[in-house]
ROGU-639135 format. One line per 3 residues: number of its first residue (from 0); for each residue x, y, z of C-alpha. Coordinates in pm, whole numbers. Example, Ala and Ser with C-alpha at 12.3 -4.5 7.8 and 13.67 -1.06 7.14 Angstrom:
<pts>
0 = 1230/-450/780; 1367/-106/714
</pts>
This chain:
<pts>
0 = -1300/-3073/2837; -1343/-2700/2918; -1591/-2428/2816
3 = -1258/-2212/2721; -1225/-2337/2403; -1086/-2171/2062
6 = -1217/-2267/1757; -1058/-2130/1411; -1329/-2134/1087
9 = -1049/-2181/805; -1228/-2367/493; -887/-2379/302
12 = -794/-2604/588; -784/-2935/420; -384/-3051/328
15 = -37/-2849/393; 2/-2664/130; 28/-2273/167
18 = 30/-2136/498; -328/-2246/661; -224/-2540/793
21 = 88/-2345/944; -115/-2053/1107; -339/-2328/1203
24 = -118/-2499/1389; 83/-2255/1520; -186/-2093/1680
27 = -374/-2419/1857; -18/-2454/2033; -88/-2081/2172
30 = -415/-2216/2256; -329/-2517/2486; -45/-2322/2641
33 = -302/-2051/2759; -494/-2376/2873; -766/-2333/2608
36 = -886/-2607/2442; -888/-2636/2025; -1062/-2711/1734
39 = -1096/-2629/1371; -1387/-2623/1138; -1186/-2696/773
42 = -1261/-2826/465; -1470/-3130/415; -1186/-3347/218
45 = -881/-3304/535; -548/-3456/448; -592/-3757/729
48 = -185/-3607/765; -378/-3302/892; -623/-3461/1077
51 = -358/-3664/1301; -188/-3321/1412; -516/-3134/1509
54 = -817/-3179/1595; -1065/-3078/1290; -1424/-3063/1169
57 = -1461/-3137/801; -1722/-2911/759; -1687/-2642/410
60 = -1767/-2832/46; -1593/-2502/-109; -1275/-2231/20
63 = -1328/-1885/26; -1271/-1819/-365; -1497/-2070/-515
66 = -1678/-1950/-813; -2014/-2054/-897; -2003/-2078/-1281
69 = -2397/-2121/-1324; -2479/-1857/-1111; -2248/-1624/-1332
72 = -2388/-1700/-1639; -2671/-1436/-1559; -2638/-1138/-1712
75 = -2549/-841/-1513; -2667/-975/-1174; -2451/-1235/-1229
78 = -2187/-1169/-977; -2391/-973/-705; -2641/-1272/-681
81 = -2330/-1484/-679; -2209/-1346/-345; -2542/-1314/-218
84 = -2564/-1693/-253; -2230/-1802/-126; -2294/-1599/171
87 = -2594/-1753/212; -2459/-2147/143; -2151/-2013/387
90 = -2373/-1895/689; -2584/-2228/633; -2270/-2449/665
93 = -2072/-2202/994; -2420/-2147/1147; -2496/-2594/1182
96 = -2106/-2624/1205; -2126/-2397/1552; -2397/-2478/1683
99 = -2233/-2842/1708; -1934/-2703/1929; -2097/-2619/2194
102 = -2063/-2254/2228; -2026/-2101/2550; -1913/-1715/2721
105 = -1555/-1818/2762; -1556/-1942/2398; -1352/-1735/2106
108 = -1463/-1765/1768; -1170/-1688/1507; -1185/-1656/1127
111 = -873/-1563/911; -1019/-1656/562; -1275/-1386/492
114 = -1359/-1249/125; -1730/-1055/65; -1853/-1381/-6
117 = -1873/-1486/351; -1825/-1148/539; -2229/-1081/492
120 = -2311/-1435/654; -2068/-1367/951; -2260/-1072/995
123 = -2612/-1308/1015; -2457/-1492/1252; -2325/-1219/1491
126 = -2667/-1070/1487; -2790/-1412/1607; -2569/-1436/1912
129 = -2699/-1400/2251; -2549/-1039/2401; -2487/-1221/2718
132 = -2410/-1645/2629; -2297/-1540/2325; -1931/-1619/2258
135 = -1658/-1390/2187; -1622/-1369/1769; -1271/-1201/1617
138 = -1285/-1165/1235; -935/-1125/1039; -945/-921/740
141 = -603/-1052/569; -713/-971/192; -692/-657/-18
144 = -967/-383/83; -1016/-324/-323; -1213/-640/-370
147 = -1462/-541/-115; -1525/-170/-233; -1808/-91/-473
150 = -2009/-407/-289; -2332/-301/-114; -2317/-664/101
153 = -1980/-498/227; -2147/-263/361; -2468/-410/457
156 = -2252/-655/632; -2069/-378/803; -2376/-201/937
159 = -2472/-490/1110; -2176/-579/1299; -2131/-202/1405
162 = -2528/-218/1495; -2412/-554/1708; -2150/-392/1890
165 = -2109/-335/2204; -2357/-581/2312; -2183/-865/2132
168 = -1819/-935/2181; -1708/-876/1859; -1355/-762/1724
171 = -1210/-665/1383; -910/-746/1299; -612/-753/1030
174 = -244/-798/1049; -146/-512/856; -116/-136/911
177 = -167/-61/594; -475/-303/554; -618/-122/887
180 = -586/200/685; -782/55/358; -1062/-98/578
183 = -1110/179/772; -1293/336/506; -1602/84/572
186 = -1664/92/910; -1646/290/1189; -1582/10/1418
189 = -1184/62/1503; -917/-207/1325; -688/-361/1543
192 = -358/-474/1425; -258/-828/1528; 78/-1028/1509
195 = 137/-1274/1260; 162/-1640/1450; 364/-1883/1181
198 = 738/-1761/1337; 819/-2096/1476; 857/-2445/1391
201 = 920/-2768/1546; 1247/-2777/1377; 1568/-2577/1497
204 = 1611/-2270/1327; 1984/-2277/1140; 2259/-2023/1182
207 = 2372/-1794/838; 2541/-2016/634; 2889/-1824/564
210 = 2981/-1822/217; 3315/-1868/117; 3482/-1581/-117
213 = 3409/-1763/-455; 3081/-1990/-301; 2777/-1955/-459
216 = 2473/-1737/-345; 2195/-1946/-307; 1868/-1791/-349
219 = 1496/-1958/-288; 1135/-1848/-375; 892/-2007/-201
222 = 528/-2097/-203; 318/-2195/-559; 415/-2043/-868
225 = 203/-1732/-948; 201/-1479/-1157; 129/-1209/-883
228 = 442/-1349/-668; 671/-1198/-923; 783/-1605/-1051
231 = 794/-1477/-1381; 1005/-1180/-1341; 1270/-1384/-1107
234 = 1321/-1570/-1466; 1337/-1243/-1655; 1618/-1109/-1416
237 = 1754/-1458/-1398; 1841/-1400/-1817; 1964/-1090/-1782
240 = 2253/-1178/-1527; 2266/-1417/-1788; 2328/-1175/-2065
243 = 2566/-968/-1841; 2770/-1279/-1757; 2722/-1266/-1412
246 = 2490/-1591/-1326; 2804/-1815/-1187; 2783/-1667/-887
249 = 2435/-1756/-810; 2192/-2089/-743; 1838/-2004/-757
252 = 1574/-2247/-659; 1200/-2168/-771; 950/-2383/-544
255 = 676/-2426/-846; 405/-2637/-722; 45/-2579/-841
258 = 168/-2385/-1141; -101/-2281/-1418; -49/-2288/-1764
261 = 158/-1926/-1831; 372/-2064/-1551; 460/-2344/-1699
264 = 550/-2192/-2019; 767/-1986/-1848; 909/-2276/-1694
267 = 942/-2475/-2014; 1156/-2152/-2157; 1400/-2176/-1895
270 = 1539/-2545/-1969; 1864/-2393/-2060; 1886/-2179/-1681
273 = 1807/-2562/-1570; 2098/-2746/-1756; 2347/-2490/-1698
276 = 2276/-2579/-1294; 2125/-2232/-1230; 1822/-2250/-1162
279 = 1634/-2577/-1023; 1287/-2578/-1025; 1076/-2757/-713
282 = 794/-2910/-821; 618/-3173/-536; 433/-3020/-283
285 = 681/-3005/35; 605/-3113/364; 652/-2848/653
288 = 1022/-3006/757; 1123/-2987/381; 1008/-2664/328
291 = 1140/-2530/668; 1506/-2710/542; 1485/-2534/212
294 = 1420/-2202/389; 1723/-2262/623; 1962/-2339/360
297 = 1894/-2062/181; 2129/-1752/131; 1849/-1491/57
300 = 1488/-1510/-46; 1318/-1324/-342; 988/-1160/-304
303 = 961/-930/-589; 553/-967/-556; 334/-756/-754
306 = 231/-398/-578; -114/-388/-707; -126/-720/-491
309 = 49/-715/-214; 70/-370/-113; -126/-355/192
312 = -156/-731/259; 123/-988/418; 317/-1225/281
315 = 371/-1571/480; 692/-1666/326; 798/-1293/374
318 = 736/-1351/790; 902/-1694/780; 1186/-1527/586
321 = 1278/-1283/880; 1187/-1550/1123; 1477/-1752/962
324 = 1663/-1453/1002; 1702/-1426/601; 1797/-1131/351
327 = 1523/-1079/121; 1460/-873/-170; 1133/-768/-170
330 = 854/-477/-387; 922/-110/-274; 561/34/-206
333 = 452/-249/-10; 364/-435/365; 674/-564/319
336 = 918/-251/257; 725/-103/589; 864/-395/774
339 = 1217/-379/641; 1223/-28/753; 1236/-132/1131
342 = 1364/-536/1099; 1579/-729/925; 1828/-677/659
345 = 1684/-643/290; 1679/-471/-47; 1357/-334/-239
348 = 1278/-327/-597; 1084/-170/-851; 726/-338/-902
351 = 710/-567/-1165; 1128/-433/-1331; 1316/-761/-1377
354 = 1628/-491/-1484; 1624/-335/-1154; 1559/-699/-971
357 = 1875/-796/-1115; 2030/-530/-1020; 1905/-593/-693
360 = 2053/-902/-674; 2365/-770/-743; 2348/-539/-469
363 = 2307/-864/-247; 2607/-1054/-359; 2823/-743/-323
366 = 2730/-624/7; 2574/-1015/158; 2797/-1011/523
369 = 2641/-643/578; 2327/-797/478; 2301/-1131/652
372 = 2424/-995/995; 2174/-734/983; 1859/-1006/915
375 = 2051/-1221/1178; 2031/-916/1476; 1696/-798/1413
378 = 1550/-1190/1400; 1511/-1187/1779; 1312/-857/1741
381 = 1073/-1018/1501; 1002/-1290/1686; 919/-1069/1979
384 = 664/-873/1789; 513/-1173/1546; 478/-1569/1715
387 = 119/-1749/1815; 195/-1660/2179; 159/-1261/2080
390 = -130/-1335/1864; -339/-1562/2101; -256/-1274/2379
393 = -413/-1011/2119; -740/-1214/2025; -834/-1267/2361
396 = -812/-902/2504; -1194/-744/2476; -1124/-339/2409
399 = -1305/-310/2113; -1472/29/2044; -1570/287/1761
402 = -1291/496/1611; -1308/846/1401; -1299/809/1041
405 = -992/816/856; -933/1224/742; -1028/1237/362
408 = -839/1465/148; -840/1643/-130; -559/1727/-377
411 = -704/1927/-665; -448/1981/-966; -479/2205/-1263
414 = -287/2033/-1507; -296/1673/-1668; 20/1506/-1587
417 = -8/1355/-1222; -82/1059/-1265; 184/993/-1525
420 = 405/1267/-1418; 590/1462/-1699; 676/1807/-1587
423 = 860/1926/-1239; 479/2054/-1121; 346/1685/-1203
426 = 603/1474/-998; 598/1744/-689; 221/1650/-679
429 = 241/1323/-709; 490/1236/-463; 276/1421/-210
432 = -15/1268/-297; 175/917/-251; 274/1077/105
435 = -62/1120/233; -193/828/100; -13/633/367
438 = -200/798/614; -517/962/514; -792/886/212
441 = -704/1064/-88; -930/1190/-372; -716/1383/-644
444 = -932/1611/-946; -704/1655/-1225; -735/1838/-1603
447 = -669/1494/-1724; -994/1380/-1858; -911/993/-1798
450 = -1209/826/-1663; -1161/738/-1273; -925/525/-1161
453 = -851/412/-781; -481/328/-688; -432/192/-339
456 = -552/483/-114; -618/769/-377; -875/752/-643
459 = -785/979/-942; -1073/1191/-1149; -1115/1484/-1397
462 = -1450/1654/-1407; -1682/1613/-1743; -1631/1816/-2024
465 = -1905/1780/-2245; -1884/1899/-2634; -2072/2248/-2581
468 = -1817/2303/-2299; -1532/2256/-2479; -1638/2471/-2741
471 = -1739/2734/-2489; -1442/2756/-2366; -1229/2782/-2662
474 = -1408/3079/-2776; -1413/3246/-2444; -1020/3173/-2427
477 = -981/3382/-2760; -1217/3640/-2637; -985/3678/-2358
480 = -671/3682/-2535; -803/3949/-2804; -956/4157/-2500
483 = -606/4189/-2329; -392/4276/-2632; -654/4555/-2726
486 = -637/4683/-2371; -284/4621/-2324; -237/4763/-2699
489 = -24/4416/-2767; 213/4419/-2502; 36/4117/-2333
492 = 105/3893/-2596; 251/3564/-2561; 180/3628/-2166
495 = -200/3585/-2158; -206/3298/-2057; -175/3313/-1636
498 = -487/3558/-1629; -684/3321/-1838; -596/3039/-1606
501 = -754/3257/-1283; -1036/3274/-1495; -1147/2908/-1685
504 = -1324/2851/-1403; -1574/3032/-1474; -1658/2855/-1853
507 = -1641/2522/-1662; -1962/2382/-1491; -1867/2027/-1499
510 = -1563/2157/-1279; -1747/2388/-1068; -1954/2075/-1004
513 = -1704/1883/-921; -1504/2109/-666; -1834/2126/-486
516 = -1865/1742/-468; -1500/1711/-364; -1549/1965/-88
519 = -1837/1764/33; -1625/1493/77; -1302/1629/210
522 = -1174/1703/564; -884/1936/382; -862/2028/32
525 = -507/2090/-103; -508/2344/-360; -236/2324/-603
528 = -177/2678/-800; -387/2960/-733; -610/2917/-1063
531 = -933/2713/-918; -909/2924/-594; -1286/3153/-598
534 = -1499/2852/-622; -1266/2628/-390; -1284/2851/-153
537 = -1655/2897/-197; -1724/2575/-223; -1513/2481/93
540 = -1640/2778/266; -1970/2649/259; -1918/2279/386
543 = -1706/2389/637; -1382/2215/443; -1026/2331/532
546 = -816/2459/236; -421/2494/217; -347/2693/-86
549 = 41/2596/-246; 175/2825/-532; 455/2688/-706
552 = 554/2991/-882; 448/3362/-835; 293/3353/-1212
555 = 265/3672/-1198; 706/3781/-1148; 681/3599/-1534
558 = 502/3850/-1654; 694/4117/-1803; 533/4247/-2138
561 = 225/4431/-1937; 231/4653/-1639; -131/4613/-1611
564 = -156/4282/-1699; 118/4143/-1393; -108/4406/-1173
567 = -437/4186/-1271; -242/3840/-1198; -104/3951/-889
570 = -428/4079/-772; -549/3709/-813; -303/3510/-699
573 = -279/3734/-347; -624/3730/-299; -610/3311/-296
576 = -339/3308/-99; -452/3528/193; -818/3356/187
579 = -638/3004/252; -672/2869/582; -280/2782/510
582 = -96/2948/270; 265/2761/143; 515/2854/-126
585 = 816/2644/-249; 1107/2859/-192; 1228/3159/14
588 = 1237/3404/-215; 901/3365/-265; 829/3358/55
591 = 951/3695/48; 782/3808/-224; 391/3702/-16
594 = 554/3889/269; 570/4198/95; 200/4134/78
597 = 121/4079/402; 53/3697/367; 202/3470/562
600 = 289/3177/404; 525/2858/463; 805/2709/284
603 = 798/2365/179; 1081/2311/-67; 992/2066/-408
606 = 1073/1678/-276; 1215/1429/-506; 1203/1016/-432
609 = 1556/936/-367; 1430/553/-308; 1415/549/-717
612 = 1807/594/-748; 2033/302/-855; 2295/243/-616
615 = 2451/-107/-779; 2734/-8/-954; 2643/-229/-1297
618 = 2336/49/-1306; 2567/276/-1518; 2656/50/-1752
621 = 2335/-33/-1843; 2195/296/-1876; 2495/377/-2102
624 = 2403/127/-2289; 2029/214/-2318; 2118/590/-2430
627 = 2365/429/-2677; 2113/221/-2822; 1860/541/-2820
630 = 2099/816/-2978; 2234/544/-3244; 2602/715/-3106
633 = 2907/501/-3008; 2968/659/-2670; 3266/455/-2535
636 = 3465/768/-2601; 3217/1058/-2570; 3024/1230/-2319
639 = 2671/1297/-2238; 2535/1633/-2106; 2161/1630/-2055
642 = 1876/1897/-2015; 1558/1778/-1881; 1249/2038/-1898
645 = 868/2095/-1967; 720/2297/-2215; 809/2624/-2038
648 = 897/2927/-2179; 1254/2976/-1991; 1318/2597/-2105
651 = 1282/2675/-2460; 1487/2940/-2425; 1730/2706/-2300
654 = 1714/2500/-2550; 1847/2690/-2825; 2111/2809/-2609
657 = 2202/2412/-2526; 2182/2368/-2940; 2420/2683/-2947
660 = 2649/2516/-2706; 2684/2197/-2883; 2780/2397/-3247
663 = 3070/2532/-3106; 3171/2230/-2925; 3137/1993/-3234
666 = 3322/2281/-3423; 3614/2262/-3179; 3644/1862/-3076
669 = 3496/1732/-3435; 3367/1332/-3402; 3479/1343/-3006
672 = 3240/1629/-2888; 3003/1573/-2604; 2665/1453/-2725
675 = 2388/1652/-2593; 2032/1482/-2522; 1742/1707/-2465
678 = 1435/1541/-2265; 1075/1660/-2230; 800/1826/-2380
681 = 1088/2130/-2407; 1181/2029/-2759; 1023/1805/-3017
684 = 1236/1503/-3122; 1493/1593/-3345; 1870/1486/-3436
687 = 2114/1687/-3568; 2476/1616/-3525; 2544/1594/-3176
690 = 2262/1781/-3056; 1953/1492/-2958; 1604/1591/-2872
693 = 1365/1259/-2725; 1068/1413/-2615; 871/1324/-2305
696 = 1005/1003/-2127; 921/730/-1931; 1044/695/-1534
699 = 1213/429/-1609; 1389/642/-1963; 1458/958/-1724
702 = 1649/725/-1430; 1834/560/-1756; 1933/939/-1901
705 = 2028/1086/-1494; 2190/751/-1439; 2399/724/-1808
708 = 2508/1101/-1830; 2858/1282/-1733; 2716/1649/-1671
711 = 2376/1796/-1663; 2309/2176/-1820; 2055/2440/-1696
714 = 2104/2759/-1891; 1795/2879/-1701; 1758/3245/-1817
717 = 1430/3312/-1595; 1177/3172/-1383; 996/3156/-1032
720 = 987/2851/-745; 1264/2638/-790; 1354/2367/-1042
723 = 1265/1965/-957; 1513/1843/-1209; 1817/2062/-1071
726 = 1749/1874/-754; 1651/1529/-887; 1982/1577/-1097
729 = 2178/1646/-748; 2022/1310/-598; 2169/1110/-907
732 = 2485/1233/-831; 2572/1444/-1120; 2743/1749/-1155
735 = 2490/2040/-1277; 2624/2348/-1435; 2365/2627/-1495
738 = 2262/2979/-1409; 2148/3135/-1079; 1832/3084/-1181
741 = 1837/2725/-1208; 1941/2719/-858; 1680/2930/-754
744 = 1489/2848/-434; 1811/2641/-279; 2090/2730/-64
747 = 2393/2590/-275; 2689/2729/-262; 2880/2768/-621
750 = 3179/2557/-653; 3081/2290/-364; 2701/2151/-444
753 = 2670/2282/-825; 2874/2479/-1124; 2715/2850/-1164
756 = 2769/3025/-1514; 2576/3268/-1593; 2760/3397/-1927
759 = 2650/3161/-2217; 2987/3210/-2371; 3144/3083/-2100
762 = 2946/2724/-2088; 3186/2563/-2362; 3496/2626/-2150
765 = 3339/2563/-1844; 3183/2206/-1965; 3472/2091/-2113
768 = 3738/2200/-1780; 3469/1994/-1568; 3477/1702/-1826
771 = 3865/1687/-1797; 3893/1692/-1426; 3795/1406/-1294
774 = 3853/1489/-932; 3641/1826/-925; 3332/1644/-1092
777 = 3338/1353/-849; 3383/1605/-540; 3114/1795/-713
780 = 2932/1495/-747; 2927/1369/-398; 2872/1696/-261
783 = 2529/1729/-431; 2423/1399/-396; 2430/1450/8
786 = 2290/1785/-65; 2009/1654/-203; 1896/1394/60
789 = 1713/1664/328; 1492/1676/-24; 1314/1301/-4
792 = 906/1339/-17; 954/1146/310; 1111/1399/468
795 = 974/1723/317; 601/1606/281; 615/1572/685
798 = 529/1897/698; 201/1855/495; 67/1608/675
801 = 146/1810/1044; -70/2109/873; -377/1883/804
804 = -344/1750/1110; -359/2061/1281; -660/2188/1120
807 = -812/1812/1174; -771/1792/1518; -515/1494/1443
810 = -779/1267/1307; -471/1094/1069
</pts>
């Protein structure tokens, strides 16, 4: 025996089920072959199957989740003394456990199973270690960082291992980028990324299986059923290939071992998917050569796991997939999706949408060779990056040091709609603050007045507004309003609005409060609209806080009633813009329009997400169906035109010219006109004839409306910036026919990316010539559909995050 030994602490060690035993194993091979010798400290009842394979310590009475019902029957210190005593139980059992191998310098300690109810006794231990016998110690963080936030052991346990380093060999680990980003927010101890070991098995890795032209696509999930690894939604997209009589083409086959109650209803539900020969449900526990034979045989596996979930953490079955050199379909948002972006062929789909899963699968069977030979290729590259060889290599290198903190930053939004979008404004700030939550910490203040609520990276939060406030600030908004129409002798009316908006601020103390707290925080704030500027800036000014300043609109070019009144807005908005440490606008015009003033701002045009377009063909179907369903019309033989818009002046304007529009239609075409479907807070919900009003919608209603529609309208007659749903209309692939002002802020050309009228007379001719010629709408139609692609937030938002790194020092 040798003093170079690696031992693994994994207390869900104890049979073969789940992937333990497999990372287990995979990783004492790496062991012996870098002439180390092995040993792992499991759980106290071992499979004797396990046993006979490695060498292993029963050693744990509990795993890492166990729940200690007596101790949670304490009111409100239930669950903190809870982890408090499983730590302490935990460092009791590792500390004896330990002490038994016979620890030595050349030792390595390794842990993969860590939750905060054994990261605190790690840290005990660690502290405990000789800075010079000691061994070396490497602690995996696999897990989601949200279930150790709000913990003071987290961080107690943190502090101690940072206070232990570098004088004890000690490393922190995960196997996820995005998980290094979530758990850098605890320590200041760098997080190294390590490969994933469980690519190989003892059995010979099978070649695609090539399907014949009318052979069945076989399909596999794998692993327990849970609720979190999307089993029930497989069943809901399962029925609705069944509804659109497309499930002959497919065999899916659900491993569903270990399944709880709600599973097993699910399951029971779906005895007529079993007799039809569908779907086949696996329910013994398999052994590693069964499950590695079920993987092989398998056309494509399905991995629609939940986002709130798995979105910074790995998936087993989702390595082994691309190991196998498999097609998967797996959650956009997610570890996953960041892996398909560089290996192996794959679809995504939406979190949680058994519709668009479907769909999905669709998109598989169609387009399976392109598929398959792409998850074939990039197998080799996988394997290269993620096997026990690479990981054992990684664990035993000693560079471990402190790293900078993570940049914060601060998004501060006037308005109430970002976290469920509903106007242009809304969805422009929320797909850049989904942007730079992939690489920095994100704290967004909103108008929304929805108590806090932390998504992934970004935490969302409105400041208080207490009764007196509210009050306050009604009057002083009347005040305002009766002070400008006396001094503007009524010509400010209906237009009061933007100066009031420079000037809330100052009725607000729970916001003033607020900014200063977020400025605390912050690296960079990002100010969205000039309206909060004077105490941002002051705020920021006096914690030494960057600030980049983006106006989506000149407010004050929409003022036309009052000389004086544009004069007093201007003066406002210019004086935000030149105090910025970065000043950025969202179109060229005005870009010109700062220049004039001497302020040098940047463009950085409105992004859309084209990741949320439908590209299976059955999409349109569906969505027709959806909008017939919604507008109670039979559509087979009628078309759709659709305006989507906010409550904005220049949309209700075009409104009533859209209603206008479809009078004289219905007067000239009778039961056949085109129906026309109004979305957004634009209109309130009415019906009358073929004019249709909905409201606000949904994401998932607007991609059904884009998706189901012949022609989209914009009889813009003013406005500043540029319009989100011209473009998001363009991505969709639909022909848009509105006015140069629509347009506004992009370089189309007329008669190639989009249809410009600018005479509302002219609209009923020109809707109806594009509705008849099918070859000029779908040459209009690809045309702004590849126009629209230099627009994804992936692209555009680049910029953003080059500007805070600029003024960070490139912290990222």
């Amino acid at each position: 025996m040798t003093d170079r030994r690696l031992i693994v602490v994994d207390p869900h060690l104890k049979d073969m089920v789940g992937h333990y035993f497999a990372y287990d194993y995979s990783l004492m091979q790496a062991a012996r072959a870098r002439g180390y010798d092995f040993v792992a400290l499991g759980h106290e009842r071992i499979d004797p199957a396990v046993a006979s394979l490695m060498p292993v310590h029963a050693v744990f009475p509990w795993e890492i989740w166990h729940t200690f019902r007596t101790v949670q029957l304490i009111p409100r210190v239930g669950r903190r003394l809870e982890t408090l005593v499983s730590n302490l139980l935990f460092y009791r059992q590792l500390r004896t456990a330990l002490r038994r191998c016979g620890l030595s310098p050349d030792s390595l300690v390794f842990t993969h199973m860590i939750t905060k109810k054994q990261l605190l006794a790690w840290a005990w231990w660690i502290r405990r270690l000789h800075r010079e016998a000691g061994p070396r110690v490497a602690l995996l963080l696999r897990y989601s960082a949200e279930w150790f936030k709000g913990s003071r052991v987290t961080t107690r346990a943190f502090r101690m291992i940072e206070n232990a380093v570098p004088g004890v060999r000690v490393r922190i680990c995960t196997d996820s980028e995005r998980l290094a980003f979530d758990y850098a927010q605890f320590t200041r101890l760098a997080i190294d990324v390590v490969p994933i070991p469980h690519t190989r098995h003892s059995g010979k890795i099978e070649g695609r299986r090539r399907r014949e032209s009318r052979g069945v696509l076989r399909l596999v999930s794998l692993g327990n059923a849970r609720d979190e690894k999307g089993f029930v939604e497989i069943l809901q997209a399962v029925r609705i290939l069944s509804e659109w009589g497309r499930l002959d083409g497919f065999k899916f086959v659900l491993q569903a071992n270990s399944a709880d109650l709600q599973m097993q209803m699910a399951i029971q539900e779906s005895e007529d998917l079993v007799k039809s020969g569908s779907v086949e449900f696996i329910f013994e526990t398999l052994s590693p050569e069964a499950y590695h034979k079920l993987l092989c045989e398998a056309d494509g596996v399905l991995l629609p796991y939940w986002r709130s979930i798995y979105r910074s953490r790995t998936s087993g079955v989702f390595v082994e997939a691309l190991a196998a050199g498999k097609p998967v379909i797996a959650t956009e948002d997610t570890w996953m999706s960041d892996q398909l972006k560089h290996f192996g062929g794959g679809l995504l789909c939406r979190d949680r949408d058994p519709k668009h899963l479907a769909e999905r699968i669709l998109d598989l069977e169609s387009n399976y060779e392109s598929y398959a030979e792409r998850a074939v290729a990039s197998r080799e590259t996988w394997c290269e990056r993620h096997n026990p060889e690479a990981l054992m290599d990684s664990l035993l290198r000693q560079e471990q040091g402190r790293s900078r903190a993570k940049t914060k930053v601060a998004v501060l939004y006037p308005w109430n709609d970002i976290r469920r979008p509903q106007s242009g404004a809304g969805r422009r700030a929320r797909l850049l603050v989904d942007y730079l939550s992939e690489h920095y910490h994100v704290n967004v203040l909103s108008a929304d007045y929805l108590p806090p609520a932390a998504m992934g990276n970004v935490v969302f939060r409105s400041y208080p507004r207490a009764l007196p406030t509210r009050i306050l600030v009604r009057l002083a908004r009347r005040a305002c309003y009766l002070a400008l129409r006396l001094i503007t002798a009524g010509k400010s009316r209906g237009e009061e609005f933007m100066f009031w908006a420079h000037q809330s601020w100052r009725f607000e103390r729970g916001l003033r409060r607020s900014i200063g707290e977020i400025a605390s925080w912050a690296d960079v704030v990002l100010l969205e609209y000039t309206f909060w500027a004077p105490p941002v800036l002051k705020a920021c000014r006096r914690t030494g806080t960057e600030v980049i300043v983006t106006d989506y609109d000149v407010v004050s070019d929409q003022i036309s009633g009052s000389l004086l009144l544009k004069e007093l807005v201007r003066r406002a908005e210019m004086a935000a813009m030149r105090a910025a440490d970065r000043a950025v606008c969202v179109s060229i015009r005005d870009w010109e329009s700062f220049r004039r003033c001497g302020i040098d701002a940047e463009v950085i045009h409105h992004p859309i997400d084209r990741g949320g377009v439908p590209s299976c063909p059955l999409a349109g179907r569906v969505a027709r169906q959806r909008l017939q369903d919604l507008t109670s019309f039979d559509l087979s033989n009628r078309c759709v035109c659709l305006f989507v818009g906010s409550y904005f002046g220049a949309n209700l304007v075009a409104v009533q010219r859209i209603r206008e529009i479809s009078r004289r239609l219905l007067v000239e075409w009778g039961e056949v006109a085109p129906v026309f479907i109004v979305a957004g807070a634009c209109c309130a919900p009415v019906q009358d004839h073929n004019f249709i009003a909905i409201g606000p919608v949904d994401d998932e209603l607007l991609r059904d409306l884009y998706v189901g529609a012949d022609l989209v309208v914009a009889p813009i007659p003013f406005g500043t910036g540029a319009s989100v749903k011209v473009l998001e209309a363009m991505a969709y692939g639909k022909v848009v026919i509105g006015t140069s002002v629509a347009f506004r802020g992009y370089s189309v050309v007329p008669g190639v990316h989009c249809v410009v009228v600018d005479d509302l007379d002219s609209y009923p001719t020109e809707i109806v010539a594009l509705l008849n010629d099918r070859v000029r709408s779908e040459a209009l139609s690809e045309k702004a559909r590849a126009f629209a692609e230099a627009f994804d937030y992936r692209a555009v938002c680049r910029r953003y995050r080059e500007l805070i790194d600029g003024l960070t020092g490139g912290q990222g």
